[in-house]
N, C-alpha and C positions, 0 to 999 in steps of 0.2 A: 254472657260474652263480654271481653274486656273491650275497651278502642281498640286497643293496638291490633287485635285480628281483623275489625273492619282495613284500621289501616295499611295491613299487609297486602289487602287484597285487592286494596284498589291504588296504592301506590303509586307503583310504577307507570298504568294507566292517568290519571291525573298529572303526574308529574309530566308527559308531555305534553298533554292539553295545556296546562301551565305555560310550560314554554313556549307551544306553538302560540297563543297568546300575544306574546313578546316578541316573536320572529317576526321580520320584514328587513326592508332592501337595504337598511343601512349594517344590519346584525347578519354580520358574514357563516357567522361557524352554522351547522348544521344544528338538530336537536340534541342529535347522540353526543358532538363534539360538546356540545353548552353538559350535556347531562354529564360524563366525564369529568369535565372541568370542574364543577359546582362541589361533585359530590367525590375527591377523591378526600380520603383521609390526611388529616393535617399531620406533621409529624407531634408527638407526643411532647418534645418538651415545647411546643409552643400554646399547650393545652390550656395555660393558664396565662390571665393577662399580662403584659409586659410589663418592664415595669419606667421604661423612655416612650409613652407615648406622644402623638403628637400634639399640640394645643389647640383646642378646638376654642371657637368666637363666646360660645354659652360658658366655659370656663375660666376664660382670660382676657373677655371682653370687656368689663371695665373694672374697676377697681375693689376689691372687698364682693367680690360679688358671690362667691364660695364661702363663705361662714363656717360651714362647717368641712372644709377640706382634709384639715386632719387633726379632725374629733377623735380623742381615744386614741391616739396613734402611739402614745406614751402615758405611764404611768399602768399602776395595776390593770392587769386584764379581769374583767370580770367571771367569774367562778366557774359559773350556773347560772342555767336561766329556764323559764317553762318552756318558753319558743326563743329561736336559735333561728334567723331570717340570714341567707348569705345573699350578699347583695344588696346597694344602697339605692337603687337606680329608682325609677318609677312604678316597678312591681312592687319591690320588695317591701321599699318605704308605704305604698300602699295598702301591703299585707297588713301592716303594724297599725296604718289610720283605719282601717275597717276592723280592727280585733279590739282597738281603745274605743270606738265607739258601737260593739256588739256587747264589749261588758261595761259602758257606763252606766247601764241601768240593771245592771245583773247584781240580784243581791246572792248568787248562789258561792261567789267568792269570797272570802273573808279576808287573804291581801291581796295587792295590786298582781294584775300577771305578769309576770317580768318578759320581758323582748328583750335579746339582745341583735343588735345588728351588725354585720362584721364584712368589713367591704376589703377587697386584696391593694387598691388605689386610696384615691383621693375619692371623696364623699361626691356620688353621683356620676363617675366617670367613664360608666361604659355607654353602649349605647346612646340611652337618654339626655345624657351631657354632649352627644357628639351628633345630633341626628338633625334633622332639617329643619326642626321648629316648627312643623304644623299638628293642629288637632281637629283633626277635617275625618266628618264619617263618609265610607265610599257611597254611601246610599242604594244605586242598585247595581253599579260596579259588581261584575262577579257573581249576581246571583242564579247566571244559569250554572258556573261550574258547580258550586256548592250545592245547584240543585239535583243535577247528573250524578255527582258523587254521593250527595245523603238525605234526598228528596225535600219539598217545596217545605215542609214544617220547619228542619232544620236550617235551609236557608233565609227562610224569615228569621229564625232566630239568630242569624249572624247578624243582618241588618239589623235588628232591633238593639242588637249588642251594643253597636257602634253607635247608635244615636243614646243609645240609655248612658254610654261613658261619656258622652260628648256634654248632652245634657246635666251629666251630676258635677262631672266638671266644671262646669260653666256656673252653673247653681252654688256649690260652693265658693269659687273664688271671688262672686259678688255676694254671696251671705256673710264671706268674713272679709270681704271691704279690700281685695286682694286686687282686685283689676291692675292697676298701675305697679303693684308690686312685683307683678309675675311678667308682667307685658303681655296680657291678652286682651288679643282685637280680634272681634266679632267681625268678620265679613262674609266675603264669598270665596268660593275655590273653581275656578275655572281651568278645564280641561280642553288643552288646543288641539285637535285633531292634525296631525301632520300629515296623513293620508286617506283616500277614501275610505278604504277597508276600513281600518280605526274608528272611521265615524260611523260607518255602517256596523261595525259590530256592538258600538254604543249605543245605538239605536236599538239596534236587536234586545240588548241587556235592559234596556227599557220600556219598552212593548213587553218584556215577559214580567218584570218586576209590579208594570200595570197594571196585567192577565193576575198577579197573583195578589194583590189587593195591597200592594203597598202602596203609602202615599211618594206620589213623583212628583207631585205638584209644584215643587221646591226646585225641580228643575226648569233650565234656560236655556233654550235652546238658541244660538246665536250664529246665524251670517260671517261668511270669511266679511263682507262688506262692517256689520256693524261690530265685528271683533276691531278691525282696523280702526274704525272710527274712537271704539272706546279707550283700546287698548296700545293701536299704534303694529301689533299683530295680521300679517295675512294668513290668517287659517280659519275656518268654523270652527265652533266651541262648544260647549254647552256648560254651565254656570250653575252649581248649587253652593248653598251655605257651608263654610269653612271660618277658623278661625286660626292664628296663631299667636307661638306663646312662647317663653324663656324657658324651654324645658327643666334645666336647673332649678329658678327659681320657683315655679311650681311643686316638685318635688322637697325641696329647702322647707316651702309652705307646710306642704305636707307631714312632712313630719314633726316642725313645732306644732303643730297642731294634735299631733298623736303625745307627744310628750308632754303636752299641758295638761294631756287628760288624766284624770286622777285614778281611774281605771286602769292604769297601766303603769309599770315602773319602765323605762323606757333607757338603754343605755348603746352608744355606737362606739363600733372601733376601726377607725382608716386605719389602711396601710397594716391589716392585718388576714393577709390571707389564708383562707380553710385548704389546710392541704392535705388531708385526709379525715374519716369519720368512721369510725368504728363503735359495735356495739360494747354499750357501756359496761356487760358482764365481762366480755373479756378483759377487761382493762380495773375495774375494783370490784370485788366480791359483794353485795347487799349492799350496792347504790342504789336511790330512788332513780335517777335520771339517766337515760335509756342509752343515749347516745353521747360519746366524747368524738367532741371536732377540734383537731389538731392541727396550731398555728404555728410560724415562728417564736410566739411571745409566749407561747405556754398552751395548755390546753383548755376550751371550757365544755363542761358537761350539762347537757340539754333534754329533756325529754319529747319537744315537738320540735321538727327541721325542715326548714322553708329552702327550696333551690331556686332563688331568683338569678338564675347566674345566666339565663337566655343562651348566649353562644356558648359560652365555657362550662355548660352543663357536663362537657363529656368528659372534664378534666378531677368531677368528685361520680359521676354517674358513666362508666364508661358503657353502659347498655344503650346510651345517644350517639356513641361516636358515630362518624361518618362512613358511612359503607353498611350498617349497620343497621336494616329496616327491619320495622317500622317505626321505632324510637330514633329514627337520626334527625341528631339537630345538626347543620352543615354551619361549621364558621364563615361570614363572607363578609369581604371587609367594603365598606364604602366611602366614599369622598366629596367633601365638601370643602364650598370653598364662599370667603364672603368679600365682594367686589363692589365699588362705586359706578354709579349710571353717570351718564354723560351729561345729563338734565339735570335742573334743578327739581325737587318733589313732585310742586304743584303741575308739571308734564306728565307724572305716572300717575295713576288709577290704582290705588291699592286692591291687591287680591294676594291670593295665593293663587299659584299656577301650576303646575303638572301639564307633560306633556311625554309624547313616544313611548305610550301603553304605559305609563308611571314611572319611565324611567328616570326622569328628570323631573324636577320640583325642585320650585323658588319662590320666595315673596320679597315684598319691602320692606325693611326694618321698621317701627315703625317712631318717631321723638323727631324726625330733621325736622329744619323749619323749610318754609314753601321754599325758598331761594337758597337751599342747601342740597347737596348733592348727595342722596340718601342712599343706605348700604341696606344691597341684596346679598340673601342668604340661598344660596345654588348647590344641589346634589346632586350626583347618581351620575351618568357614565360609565357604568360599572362594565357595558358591554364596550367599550370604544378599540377600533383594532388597534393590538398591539398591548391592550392594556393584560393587566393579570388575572386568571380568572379561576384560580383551585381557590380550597380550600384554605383558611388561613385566621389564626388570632391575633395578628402581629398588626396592631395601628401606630407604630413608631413608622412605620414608611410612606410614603406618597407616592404614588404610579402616573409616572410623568407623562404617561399616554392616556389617563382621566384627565389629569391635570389639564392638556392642554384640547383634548376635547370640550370642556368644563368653559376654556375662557374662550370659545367658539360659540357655544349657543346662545349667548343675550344677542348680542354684534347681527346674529341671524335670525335671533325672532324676532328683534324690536328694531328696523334698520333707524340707524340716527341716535337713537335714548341710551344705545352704548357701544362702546367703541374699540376696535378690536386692537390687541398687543394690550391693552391694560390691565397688569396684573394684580392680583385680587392683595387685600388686605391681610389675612390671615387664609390660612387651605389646613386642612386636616383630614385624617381619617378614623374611621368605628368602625364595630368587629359587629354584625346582625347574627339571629342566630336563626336561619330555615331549616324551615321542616320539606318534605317532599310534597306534601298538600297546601303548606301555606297555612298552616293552621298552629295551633300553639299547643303543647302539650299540659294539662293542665289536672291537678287533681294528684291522689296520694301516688308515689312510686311502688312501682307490684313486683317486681325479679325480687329473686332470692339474692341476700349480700353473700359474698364473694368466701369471706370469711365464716366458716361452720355451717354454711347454710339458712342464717338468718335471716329472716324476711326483713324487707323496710319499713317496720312499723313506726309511722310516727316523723315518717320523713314524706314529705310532699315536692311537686315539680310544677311550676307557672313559668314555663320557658319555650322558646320557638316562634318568637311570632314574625319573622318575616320580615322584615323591615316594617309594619306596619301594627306595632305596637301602643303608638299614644291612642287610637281610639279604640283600644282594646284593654288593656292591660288590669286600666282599675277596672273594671270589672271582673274579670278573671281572677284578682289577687283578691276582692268580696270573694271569691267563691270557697278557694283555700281559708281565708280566714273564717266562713262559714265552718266548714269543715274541722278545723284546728278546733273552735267552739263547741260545738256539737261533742266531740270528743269530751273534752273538760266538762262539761254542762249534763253529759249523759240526753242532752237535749237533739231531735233530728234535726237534720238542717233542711231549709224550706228550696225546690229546684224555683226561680225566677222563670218568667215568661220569655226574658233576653239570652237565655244562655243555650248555646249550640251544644246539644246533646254529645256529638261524636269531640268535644272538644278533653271529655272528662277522658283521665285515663284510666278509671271504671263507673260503669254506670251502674248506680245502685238499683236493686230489683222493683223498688215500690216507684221510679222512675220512668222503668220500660217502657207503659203505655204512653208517657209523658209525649206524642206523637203528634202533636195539632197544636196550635197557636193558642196561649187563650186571650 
């Protein structure tokens, strides 16, 4: 049995659990009206990303900070290649650092594996160039949905997921000396409770995560009294480790790092979008390589084909579009915006923060000096009345009714630390790509292609994750690159003790019992 049939079946059930979730007294529309809205079909030509979007703070933040913005934008397009990754973001680039370091000890190759990567923008500019800057795992956040929907084994292994990306992440960027390069600061992430329920159902989420032997230990539970104290906040909280980071420059990391390795020939091309992909028989007689993906700048021919493209999946895979279950990845766009506090530093408390079931999340930049007035990084409003709430690929706009919800919440969480009419520095928006579970689709693509009835042999999907992709992603793109390997190597690939069974979009048979923690 594939995922997709579990996910048929429990779909539409989870998907209001989901939302009920997120509902309360501020979030006017009903379930049905929220489910409508999320999931109507985008129109077709906006399937692929714009090409005026807006500038988000991680890309136009300070000076030379994109390096490689556009890499390969001109000059010959490369030929062929063994893998063919669309997408530069922090999947894709991913895919490429776990494939350079699964064959640098592989003598069963005798040249390098060629990657090519081929991004439709600027190098890193969907999502992960445009998102909030945290890499924070939910801990026990969630683990009764996922236990309801795919029982307690698999929901450990979603928890384990997020703390194994969190952990390898962090491990890396101080094995290769990267700390100050990326901007990552190790702290905590605190969740404010803005209502009873909220707090009460954290609690709940916590008593079960207890009951099922995960460690909670790491959680803090905090007093509306010593939130204020600490934070300047009137609400309870509760406080586990979080950190944040320059998403860009992380990913930038990442891949000179995959490009150094000698195991790999490594080549990118900005500003070169895949706009169709066809098997390679019908297109040249007695080619070795399986698949041609057709750009503006010419075509190049691939045998293995990575879909990091998260939201815009549906625009080379229309088996995701929206309306379209159990493969829908829905486009939705979010807004960010980055603002000065009214104080000088040394008055805030560094954290990350999230608050109104996740809707909102913000931290402090981190470089001011104590008597400088340091810039926060603030998301989400995505529900604010008034604002827009279909489907959509389109982040060339800004939704003046996020907007000015957005410059309302500091002024009301923090009274005094900031101050209200003061408009934010830089505001943008990113295109997320959900699924109706929340979950990311992940593993080779299975429908027959369109044309002659070909299967997709040889084309893979790491896409959908929710808004909630940095403490997911590299792990899931190990998993593809596993797989990609395994192919080439004739070698099986090994299932990790982190990885949520219903995430694969087939689960291999010697897997099945794969059913218990180990």
């Amino acid at each position: 049995m594939t995922i997709f049939h579990i996910h048929h079946l429990l779909a539409i059930g989870l998907l209001v659990q989901s939302l009920a979730a997120f509902s309360q007294t501020t979030l006017n529309d009903t379930l049905q009206d929220q489910f409508q809205a999320i999931f109507t079909p985008p129109p077709k030509s906006e399937s692929f990303p714009v090409s005026n979007a807006t500038h988000s703070f991680w890309m136009n933040g300070a000076p030379g900070v994109n390096p490689l913005a556009r890499a390969g934008s001109t000059g010959p397009l490369t030929a062929d290649g063994d893998v063919c990754i669309i997408g530069s973001g922090m999947t894709g680039v991913s895919v490429a650092y776990h494939l350079s370091k699964l064959f640098g000890d592989n003598a069963t190759l005798h040249d390098a594996l060629s990657i090519i990567i081929l991004e439709a923008r600027d190098f890193c500019s969907g999502a992960t160039g445009r998102n909030g800057g945290h890499l924070t795992a939910h801990n026990f956040m969630g683990l009764r949905k996922d236990t309801e929907a795919w029982g307690i084994f698999d929901a450990i292994r979603a928890v384990r997921l997020e703390d194994h990306v969190v952990d390898a992440i962090s491990s890396l960027v101080k094995d290769t000396g990267a700390e100050d390069e990326v901007d990552m600061v190790e702290g905590s992430r605190t969740v404010l409770f803005f209502t009873k329920e909220e707090e009460a159902e954290a609690r709940d989420e916590y008593e079960a995560a207890k009951a099922a032997g995960i460690n909670v230990s790491v959680a803090e539970w905090l007093s509306e009294g010593e939130v204020e104290k600490m934070y300047g906040a009137r609400y309870p909280a509760v406080r586990t480790p979080g950190n944040t980071i320059w998403p860009l420059k992380l990913v930038t990391h990442l891949y000179k790092l995959a490009q150094d390795a000698s195991a790999v020939s490594m080549k990118l091309h900005t500003h070169t979008p895949v706009t169709t992909i066809r098997p390679r028989a019908l297109c040249a007689d007695g080619d070795t390589r399986r698949w041609q993906l057709e750009t503006p700048r010419g075509s190049v021919a691939c045998t293995h084909v990575v879909h990091a493209t998260n939201a815009y999946a549906s625009a080379l895979l229309p088996q995701f579009s929206a309306g379209r279950p159990p493969g829908t990845i829905v486009p939705t766009r979010g807004q960010v915006i980055s603002i000065r506090a009214a104080v000088p530093a040394r008055e805030l408390t560094p954290s990350g923060f999230t608050a109104n079931y996740g809707m909102e999340y913000w931290f402090v930049r981190p470089g001011s000096a104590p008597d400088e007035r340091p810039l926060v990084i603030l998301g989400g409003a995505r529900h604010a009345e008034g604002g827009s709430r279909g489907a959509t690929t389109d982040d060339s706009v800004i939704d003046a009714a996020v907007g000015r919800r957005l410059r309302e919440i500091l002024p009301e969480v923090f009274p005094g630390k900031f101050e209200k009419g003061v408009e934010p520095e830089m505001e943008w928006t990113g295109i997320m790509g959900f699924t109706e579970l929340g979950d990311p689709f992940v593993g080779p693509v299975l429908d027959k292609f369109e044309l002659g009835g070909v299967p997709y042999e040889g084309q893979y999907i790491v896409a959908g994750f929710s808004g909630h992709g940095m403490p997911r992603a590299f792990g899931c793109a190990d998993i593809v690159a596993r797989m990609i390997a395994s192919k080439i190597t004739s070698q099986e690939w090994e299932l990790p003790p982190w990885l949520p069974l219903h995430y694969l979009t087939d689960l291999p048979k010697r897997f099945e019992s794969s059913h218990t923690p180990q």
